[in-house]
C-alpha positions as CSV (number, residue, x, y, z in Angstrom):
1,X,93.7,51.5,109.6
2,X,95.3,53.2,106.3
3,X,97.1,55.3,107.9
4,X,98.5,52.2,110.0
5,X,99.1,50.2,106.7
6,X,101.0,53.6,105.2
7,X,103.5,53.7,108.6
8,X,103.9,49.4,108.2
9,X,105.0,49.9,104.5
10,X,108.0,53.0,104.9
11,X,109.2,51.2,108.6
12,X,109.7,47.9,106.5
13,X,111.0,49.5,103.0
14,X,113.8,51.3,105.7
15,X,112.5,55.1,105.4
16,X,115.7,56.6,106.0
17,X,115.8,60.4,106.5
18,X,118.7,62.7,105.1
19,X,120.5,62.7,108.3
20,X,120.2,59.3,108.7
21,X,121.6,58.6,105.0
22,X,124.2,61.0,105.3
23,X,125.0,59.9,109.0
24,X,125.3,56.3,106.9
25,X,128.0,57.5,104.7
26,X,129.7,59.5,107.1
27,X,130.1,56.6,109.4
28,X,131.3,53.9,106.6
29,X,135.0,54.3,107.1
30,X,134.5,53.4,110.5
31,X,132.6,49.6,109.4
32,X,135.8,48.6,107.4
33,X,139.2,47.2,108.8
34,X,141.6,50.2,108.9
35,X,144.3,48.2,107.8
36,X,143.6,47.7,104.5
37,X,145.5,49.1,101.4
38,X,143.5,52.5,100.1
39,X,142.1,51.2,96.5
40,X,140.5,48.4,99.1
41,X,139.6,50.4,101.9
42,X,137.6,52.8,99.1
43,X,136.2,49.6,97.6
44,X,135.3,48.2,101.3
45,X,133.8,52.0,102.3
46,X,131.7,51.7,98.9
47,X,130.4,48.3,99.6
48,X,129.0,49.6,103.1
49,X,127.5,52.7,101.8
50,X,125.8,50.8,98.9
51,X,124.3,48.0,101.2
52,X,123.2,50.6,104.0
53,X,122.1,53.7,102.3
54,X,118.3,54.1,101.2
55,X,117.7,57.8,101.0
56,X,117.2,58.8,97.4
57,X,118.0,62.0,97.6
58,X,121.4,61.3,99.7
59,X,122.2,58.6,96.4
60,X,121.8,61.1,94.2
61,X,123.7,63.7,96.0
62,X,126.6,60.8,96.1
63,X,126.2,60.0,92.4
64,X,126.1,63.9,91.0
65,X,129.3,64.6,93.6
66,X,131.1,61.9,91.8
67,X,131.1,63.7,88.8
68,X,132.3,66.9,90.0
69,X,135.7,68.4,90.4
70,X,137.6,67.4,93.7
71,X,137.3,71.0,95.2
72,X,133.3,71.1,94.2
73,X,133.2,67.2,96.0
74,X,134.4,68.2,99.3
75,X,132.3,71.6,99.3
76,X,129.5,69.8,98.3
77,X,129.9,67.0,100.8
78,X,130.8,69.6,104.0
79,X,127.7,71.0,103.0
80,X,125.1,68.1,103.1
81,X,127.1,67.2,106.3
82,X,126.2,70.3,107.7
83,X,122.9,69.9,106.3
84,X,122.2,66.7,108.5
85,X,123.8,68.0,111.5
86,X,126.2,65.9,111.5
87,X,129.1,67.5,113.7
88,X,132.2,64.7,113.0
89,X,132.4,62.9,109.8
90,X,134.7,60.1,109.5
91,X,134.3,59.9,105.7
92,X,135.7,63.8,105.7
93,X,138.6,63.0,108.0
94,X,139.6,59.9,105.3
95,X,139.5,62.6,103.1
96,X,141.4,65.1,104.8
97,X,144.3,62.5,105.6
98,X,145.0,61.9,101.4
99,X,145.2,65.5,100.9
């Protein structure tokens, strides 16, 4: 019964695993009109990301890569992608297309 209780509580608080939070990110771009200007787009891609994302330690890798230089961001990014095994990444191919 516990254990029952235990599984109840992390399906209804959203339990989200590292690839599913990073899958959540990757896939933001994609939720948002393509159209829009690029301050809005980021605003719009933040927005979904903020509402959708649960996994602490995916947050915190967002929030400490926001600090970071722009090179160190997209290592540290590619990385956790990788990390989740996530093979394509929309939020890297927004990226990619300002560079």
């Amino acid at each position: 019964m516990r254990r029952a209780l235990v599984v109840a509580v992390l399906v209804l608080a959203g339990c989200q695993s590292f690839s599913e939070g990073m899958k959540v990110v990757c896939d933001a771009p994609t939720k948002v009109d393509p159209k829009l200007e690029p301050a809005d787009k980021a605003t719009a891609i933040a927005t979904v990301i903020q509402k959708d994302l649960t996994n602490t330690e995916v947050l915190d890798l967002i929030r400490s890569l926001g600090a970071s230089s722009p090179e160190d961001k997209d290592k540290g990014f590619a990385a956790a992608v990788k990390r989740a095994g996530i093979e394509h990444c929309p939020l890297l191919d927004e990226g990619a297309k300002r560079e």
